[in-house]
N, C-alpha and C positions, 0 to 999 in steps of 0.2 A: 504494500500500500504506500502510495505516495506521501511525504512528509506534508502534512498542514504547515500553511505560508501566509503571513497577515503584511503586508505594506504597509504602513500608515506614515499620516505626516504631522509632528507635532511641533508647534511655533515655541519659538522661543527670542528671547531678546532683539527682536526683529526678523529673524529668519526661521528657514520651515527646514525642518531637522528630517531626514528618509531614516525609518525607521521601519526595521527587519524582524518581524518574530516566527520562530520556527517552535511545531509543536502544540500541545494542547493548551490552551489559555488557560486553565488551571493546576498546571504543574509548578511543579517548584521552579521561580525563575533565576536565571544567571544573565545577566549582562557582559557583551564582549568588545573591546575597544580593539581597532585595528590603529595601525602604527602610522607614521608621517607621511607616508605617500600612499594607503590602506583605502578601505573601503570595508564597509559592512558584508559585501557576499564572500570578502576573504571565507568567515566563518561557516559557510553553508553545511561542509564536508562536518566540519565538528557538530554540528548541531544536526547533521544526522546519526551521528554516532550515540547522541544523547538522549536520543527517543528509546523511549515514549516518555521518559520520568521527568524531561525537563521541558521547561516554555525557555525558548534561547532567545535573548534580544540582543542587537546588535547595529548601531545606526552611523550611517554618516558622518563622519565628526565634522563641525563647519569647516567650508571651503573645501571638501570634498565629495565624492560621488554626485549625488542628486541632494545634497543640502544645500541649502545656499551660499556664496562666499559670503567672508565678511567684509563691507570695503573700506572699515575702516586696520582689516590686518591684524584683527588684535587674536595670534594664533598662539596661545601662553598656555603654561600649563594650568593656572588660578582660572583663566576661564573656561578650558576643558572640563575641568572639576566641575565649575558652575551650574554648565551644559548638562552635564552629567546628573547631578543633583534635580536640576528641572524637567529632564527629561524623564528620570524615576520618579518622580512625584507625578508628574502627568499619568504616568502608566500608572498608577498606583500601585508603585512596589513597596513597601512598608519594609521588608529586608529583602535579599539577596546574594546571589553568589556572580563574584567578578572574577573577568582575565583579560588581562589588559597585555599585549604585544608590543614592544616597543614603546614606542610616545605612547602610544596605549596604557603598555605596564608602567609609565611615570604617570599618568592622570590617574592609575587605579591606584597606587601605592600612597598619594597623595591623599584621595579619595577614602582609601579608605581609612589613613590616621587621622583623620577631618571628621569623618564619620563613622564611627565605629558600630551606633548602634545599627545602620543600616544592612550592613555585611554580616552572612553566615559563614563563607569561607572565601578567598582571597587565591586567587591564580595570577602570578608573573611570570611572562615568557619571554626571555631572553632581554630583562630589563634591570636597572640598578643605579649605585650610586659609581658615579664616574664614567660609565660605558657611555652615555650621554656625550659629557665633554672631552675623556682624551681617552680613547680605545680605538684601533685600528679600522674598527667598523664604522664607528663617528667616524673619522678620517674620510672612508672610503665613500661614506654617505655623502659627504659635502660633496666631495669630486663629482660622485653620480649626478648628484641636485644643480653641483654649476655646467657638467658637460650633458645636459638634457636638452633636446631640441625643443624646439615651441609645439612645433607641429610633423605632421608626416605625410610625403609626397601619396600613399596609398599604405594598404594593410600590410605588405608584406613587410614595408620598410619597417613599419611600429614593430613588426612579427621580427623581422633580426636584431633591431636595437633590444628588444624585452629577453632574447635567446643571449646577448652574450652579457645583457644587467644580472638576468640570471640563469646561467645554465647548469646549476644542477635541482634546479626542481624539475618539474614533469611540463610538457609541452599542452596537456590539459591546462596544468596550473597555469601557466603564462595566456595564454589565449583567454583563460578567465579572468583574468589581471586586466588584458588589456581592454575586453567585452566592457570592462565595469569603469576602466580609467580611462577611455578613449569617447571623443564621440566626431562625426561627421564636420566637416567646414563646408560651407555653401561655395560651391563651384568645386569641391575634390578635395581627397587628403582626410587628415585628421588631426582632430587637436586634443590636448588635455580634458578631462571633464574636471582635473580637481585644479585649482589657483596656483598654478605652479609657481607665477611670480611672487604672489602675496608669501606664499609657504616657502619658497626656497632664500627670499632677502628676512625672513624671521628666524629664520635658521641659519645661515650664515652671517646676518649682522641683527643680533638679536638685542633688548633693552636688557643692558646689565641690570636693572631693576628688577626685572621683569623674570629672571629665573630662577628654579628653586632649588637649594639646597636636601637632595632627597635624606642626606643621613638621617636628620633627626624623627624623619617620617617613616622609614624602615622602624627606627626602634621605638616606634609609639604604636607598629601594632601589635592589635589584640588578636584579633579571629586568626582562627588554623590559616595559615599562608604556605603555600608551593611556590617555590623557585623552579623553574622549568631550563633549562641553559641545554643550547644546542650544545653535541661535543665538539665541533670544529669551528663553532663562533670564533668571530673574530670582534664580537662588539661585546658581548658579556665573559669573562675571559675567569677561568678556577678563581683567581684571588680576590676578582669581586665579589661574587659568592659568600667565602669564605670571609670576606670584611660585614656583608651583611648578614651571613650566620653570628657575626663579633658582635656584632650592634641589636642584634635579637636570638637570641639562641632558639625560641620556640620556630626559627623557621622552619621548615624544611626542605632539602631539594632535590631535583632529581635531574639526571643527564640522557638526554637521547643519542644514542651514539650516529654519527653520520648526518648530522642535522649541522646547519648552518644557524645563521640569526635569523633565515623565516622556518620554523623548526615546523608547525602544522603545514607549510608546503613540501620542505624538504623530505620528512619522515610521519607521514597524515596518522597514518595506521599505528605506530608507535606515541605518536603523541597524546593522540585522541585517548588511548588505553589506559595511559597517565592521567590525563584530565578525568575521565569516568570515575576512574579508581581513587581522586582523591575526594571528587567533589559526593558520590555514594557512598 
């Protein structure tokens, strides 16, 4: 039987946030944040692995997929959180279970030392304190984000540049990457669907103000948390880990062996089985 699928579209501080639910609307819900160039159908494959026990919601983060940009930019992590917070009160989720990927996993890590009564259990996949700012992966992210084209002369060109962004996930996964981050330009080609400009000058000249410090948020949580660390990341790296095992010992984590930093593309069936297994 095919997976029950809900679209909806919930406003918030100006904008209409695409909002993904898989499953029965009265199951236990989990919320999933995808990363800085992500989308909500990342999570599709995972949220069918967690049928029938769960309601999986998963939306847009502004200025990506089908939510709206923001033009005034303001792509931080204090308002990811915010988003976050009003977009679960609209659903009316009263608690919940999160996983956040990437910029994902710093809005959920955030989120949930901010709010603790809201969270039942706590998923981080391939996220932390420092991979953000100096880890090889950061590195190679910026590179990627400044040598991105605007646009593409047709599909196949987006189809090689996304083969060697990433060539070892699956040629499904990328074609699904690009289905959800691409869309059509009038007279030919194709362009971003998410704000590539707005997201890529907030991430390479970001408001020193304006970022957060994750230590003291690691060790202010409460609820059971999973550390999830691809084994050949190159953005969450053993010692970061192990600095956020030093700052909360209640963590826990676990390693996929053969997984990069997108660990649910790279090893789906390994991953998912972690996720099942911690959040049942």
């Amino acid at each position: 039987m095919a997976m029950e699928r809900r679209d909806l579209t919930v406003p918030h501080a100006g904008l209409r946030f695409h909002v993904i639910e898989w499953g029965p609307a009265d199951a236990r819900p989990v919320v999933m944040l995808h990363g800085i160039r992500g989308f909500a159908e990342t999570f599709a494959g995972v949220a069918d692995a967690l049928q029938p026990e769960f309601r999986v919601i998963a939306y847009d983060q502004r200025g990506r997929g089908e939510t709206d940009w923001d033009p005034q930019r303001n792509y931080y992590t204090d308002t990811y959180v915010g988003d976050l917070l009003a977009i679960a009160d609209a659903l009316g989720l009263a608690r919940f279970d999160l996983l956040g990927h990437s910029m994902g996993g710093i809005n959920a890590i955030v989120f949930a030392a901010l709010h603790p009564e809201r969270l039942r259990r706590l998923i981080i996949e391939d996220a932390g304190p420092g991979a953000f700012e100096a880890s090889p992966g950061a590195a190679r992210i910026r590179r990627e984000m400044t040598g991105t084209p605007a646009s593409f002369a047709d599909w196949e060109a987006a189809s090689l540049f996304m083969r060697n962004l990433r060539p070892t996930v699956t040629e499904e996964a990328r074609q699904q990457r690009l289905r959800s981050m691409l869309k059509p330009v009038p007279g030919g080609g194709f362009t971003w669907r998410y704000d590539h400009a707005g997201i890529t000058a907030t991430r390479l000249d970001p408001d020193p103000a304006r970022l957060v410090d994750l230590r003291p948020h690691v060790g202010a949580l409460t609820c059971p948390t999973l550390v999830v660390r691809g084994g050949r990341s190159d953005y969450l790296q053993p010692e970061k880990v192990e600095a956020m095992r030093a700052l909360n010992p209640a963590l826990t984590d676990a390693v996929i062996p053969d997984a990069g930093h997108y660990v649910h593309d790279d090893q789906p069936a390994a991953f998912n089985r972690v996720v099942r297994d911690f959040l049942l």
